[in-house]
N, C-alpha and C positions, 0 to 999 in steps of 0.2 A: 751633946754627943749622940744621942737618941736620936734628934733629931735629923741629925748629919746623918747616922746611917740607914734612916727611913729614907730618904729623898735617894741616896743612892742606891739602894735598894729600885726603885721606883723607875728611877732612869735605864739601870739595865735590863730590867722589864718591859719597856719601850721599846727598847733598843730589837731585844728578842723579840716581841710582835712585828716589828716593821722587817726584819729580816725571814719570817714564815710567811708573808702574805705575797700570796700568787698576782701575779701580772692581769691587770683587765684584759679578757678575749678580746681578740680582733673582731670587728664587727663582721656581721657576713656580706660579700660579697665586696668587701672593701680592698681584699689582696694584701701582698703583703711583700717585700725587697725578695723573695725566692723566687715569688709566682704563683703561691700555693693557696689563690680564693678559691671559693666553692664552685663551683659551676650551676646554674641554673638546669633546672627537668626540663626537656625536649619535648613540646607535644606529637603521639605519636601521629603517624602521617595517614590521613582519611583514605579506607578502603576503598577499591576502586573496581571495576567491572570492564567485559569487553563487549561491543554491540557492533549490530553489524550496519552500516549506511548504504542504502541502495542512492548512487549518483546517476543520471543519465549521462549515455555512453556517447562520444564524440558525433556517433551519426545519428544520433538523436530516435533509438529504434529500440533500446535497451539498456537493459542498467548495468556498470558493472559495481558490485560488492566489495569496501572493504572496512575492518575493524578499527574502528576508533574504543579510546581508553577513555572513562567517565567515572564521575565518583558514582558510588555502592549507597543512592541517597534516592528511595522512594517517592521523594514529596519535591524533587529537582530533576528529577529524570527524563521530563516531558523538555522542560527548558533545555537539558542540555543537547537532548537530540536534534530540535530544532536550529537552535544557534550551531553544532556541528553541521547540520548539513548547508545553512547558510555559509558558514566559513570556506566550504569545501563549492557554492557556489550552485548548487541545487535549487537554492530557495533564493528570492530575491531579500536584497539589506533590508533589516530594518523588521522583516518577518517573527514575531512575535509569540508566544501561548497566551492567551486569556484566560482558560480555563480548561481543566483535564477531568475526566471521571473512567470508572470503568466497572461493570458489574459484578461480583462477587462468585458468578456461573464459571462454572468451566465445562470447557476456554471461554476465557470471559469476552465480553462485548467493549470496546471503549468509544469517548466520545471525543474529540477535540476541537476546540473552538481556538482559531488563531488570528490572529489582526488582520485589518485590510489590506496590507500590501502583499499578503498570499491572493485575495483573489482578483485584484488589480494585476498580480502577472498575472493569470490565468485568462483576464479579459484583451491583453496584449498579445497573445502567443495564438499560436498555430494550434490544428486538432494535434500534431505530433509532440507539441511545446506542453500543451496540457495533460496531454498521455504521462507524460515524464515530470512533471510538477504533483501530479495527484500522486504517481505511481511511487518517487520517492518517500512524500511523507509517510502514505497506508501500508507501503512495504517494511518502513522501518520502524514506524508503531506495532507492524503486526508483529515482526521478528521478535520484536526487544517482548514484548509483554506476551509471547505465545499465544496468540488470538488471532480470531479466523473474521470478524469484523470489526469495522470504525466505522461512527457517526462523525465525519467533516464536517466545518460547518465556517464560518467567518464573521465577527464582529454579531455572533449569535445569532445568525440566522442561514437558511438553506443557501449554499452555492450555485449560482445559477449563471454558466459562461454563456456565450454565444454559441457552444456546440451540445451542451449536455445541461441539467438539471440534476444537482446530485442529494435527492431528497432521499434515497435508499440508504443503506449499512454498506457500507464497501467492501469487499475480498481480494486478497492479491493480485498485483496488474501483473502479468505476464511479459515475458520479453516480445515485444512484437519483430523479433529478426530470428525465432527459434527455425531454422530451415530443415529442424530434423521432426517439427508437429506434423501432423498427418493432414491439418489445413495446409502447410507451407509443399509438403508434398504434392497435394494435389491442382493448387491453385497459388502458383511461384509468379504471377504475374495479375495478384487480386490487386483492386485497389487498396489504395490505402484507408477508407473508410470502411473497408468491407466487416460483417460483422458477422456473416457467416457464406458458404459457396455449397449452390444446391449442383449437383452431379448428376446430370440425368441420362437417361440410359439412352443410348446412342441408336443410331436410323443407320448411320452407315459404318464403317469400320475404321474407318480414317479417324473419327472421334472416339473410339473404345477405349483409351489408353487411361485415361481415369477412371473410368469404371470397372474396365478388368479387376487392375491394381485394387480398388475395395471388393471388390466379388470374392476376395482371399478373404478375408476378415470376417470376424463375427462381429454382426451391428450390436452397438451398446441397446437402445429403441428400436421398435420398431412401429408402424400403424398403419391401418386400412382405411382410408377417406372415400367410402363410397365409388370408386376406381378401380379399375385391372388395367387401363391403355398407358399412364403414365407413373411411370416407376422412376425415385432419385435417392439419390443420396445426398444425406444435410450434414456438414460438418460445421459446426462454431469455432470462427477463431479463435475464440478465451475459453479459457477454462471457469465454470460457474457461470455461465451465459443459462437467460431464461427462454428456451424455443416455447413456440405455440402456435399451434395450427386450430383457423379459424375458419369458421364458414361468416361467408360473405352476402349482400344482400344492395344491389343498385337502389340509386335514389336517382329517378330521375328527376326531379327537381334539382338538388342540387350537383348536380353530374358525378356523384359520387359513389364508391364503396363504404357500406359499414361494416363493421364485425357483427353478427349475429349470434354464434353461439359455437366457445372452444371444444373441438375435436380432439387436438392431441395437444399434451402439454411436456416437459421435461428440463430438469435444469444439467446442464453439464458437465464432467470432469474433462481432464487431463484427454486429449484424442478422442473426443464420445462420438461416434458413428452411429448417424441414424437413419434408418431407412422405413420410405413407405411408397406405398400406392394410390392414388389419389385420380379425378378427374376433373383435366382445366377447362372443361366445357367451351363447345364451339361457337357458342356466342357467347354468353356472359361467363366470365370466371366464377368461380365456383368457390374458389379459398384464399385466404390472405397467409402469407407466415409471418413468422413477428419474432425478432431477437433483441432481448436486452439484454447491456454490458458492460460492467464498471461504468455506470449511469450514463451509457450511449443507448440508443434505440434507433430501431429499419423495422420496415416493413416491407413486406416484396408478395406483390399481387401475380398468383401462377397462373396464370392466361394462357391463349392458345394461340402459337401463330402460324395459319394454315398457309399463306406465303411460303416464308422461309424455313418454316418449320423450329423445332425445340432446339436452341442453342445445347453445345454439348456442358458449358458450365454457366449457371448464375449466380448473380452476388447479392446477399441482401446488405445495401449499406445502410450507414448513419443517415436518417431524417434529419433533413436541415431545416 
């Protein structure tokens, strides 16, 4: 009888544990006949930045400007600008980074070293095709990282096309179609190599119209080269151009001018007007000028030519 009511005892004991015991959780992410699994966390979405792309313009003479969207990523920033302006057709395929740095100065300095098919177009192209190859990458390294020079360079070593040698630090390329610069004003019919246009003051009045127009202005320079009979005015196309007025010295031997020793020196801004007085001597010239520019270089020997007399404008262009 004990017995009997211990065992039943025991069973309705059972009975009551297996009626409190909760249901095993659904596993996560396994769902369930409502709909109601958990959902996974979203990674949030990488911040992003806006830069600005300098493309060369249809007529191949200037760039126009616009915003591309890039991730907010220091140590990828070089890649992406690069591969955007290839996409957009700036840079030929295939155009690559090898290596970025940039100094710690402000505005700092950078340096960029990019694969061989940047300067493989540059040995295919025209002085205008390379204007606009160089001028986008430096315009759009300089914007994006607020810096006033780049060291270019290619498969690590100095650039060197068929038109230029670009062993210097670079500074923004200019629009070369600004028709509102005070080069484009005076000389709307320079070459296209010109690197800067000397203005010389005029014998008859039929040629004064360029010279008047600066006789308004105050010269940025000015300098006295041993001269009072020939007076000009030097304007540089680019802005950060290096003038330099040299005295000169014949080698007869080799039928040549050298430089002998700089008289006037000056680097350029934005319209820089510079005027001087000099003598182009009636037999041997007497001075050389010299303009360097976004790693183009001229030189222009001011001579005297008692024939036809001083042209009302000269041009010093690119040395080929």
């Amino acid at each position: 009888m004990k017995l009997r009511t211990l065992l039943s005892m025991a069973l309705c004991g059972a009975l009551l544990l297996t009626g409190c015991t909760k249901p095993a959780p659904t596993p996560s992410g396994s769902g369930s006949a409502s709909g109601s699994g958990t959902t996974p966390e979203q990674p949030e979405p990488a911040a992003t930045i806006e830069v600005q792309l300098y493309l060369p313009n249809e007529n191949v003479d200037g760039f126009d400007i616009v915003t591309e969207t890039v991730t907010d990523d220091p140590l990828t920033l070089p890649n992406q600008l690069i591969a955007a302006l290839v996409e957009r057709d700036a840079l030929p395929s295939g155009t690559s980074v090898i290596s970025f740095d940039m100094t710690k100065s402000i505005p700092p300095q950078l340096r960029l070293n990019l694969s061989a098919e940047f300067k493989d177009a540059l040995l295919r192209t025209g002085t205008s095709g390379e204007y606009m190859l160089m001028g986008s990458v430096v315009n759009t390294f300089l914007t994006a990282y607020d810096a006033e020079q780049i060291v270019l360079l290619s498969e690590g070593e100095t650039i060197e096309s068929g038109h230029n040698v670009y062993d210097q630090p670079l500074t923004f390329f200019q629009n070369q179609n600004d028709t509102d610069s005070l080069f484009a004003q005076c000389a709307p019919d320079a070459p296209e190599n010109a690197l800067a246009v000397i203005v010389n003051e005029p014998f008859e009045d039929s040629d004064a119209g360029q010279f008047l127009l600066l006789q308004s202005r105050s010269p940025s320079n000015t300098f006295s080269a041993d001269g009072k009979y020939d007076r000009a005015y030097i304007i540089p196309r680019l802005a950060n151009s290096e003038i330099e007025l040299f005295e000169i010295e014949y080698d007869s031997d080799s039928g040549e001018f050298h430089k002998s020793a700089s008289v006037f020196s000056c680097k350029s801004t934005a319209d820089t007007l510079i005027y001087g007085s000099f003598d182009r001597g009636e037999v041997l010239p007497r001075y050389m000028l010299t303009v360097s520019a976004e790693g183009a270089y001229g030189e222009f020997v001011l001579s005297y030519n008692g024939r036809d007399g001083t042209p009302a404008l000269e041009y010093v262009c690119e040395t080929q």
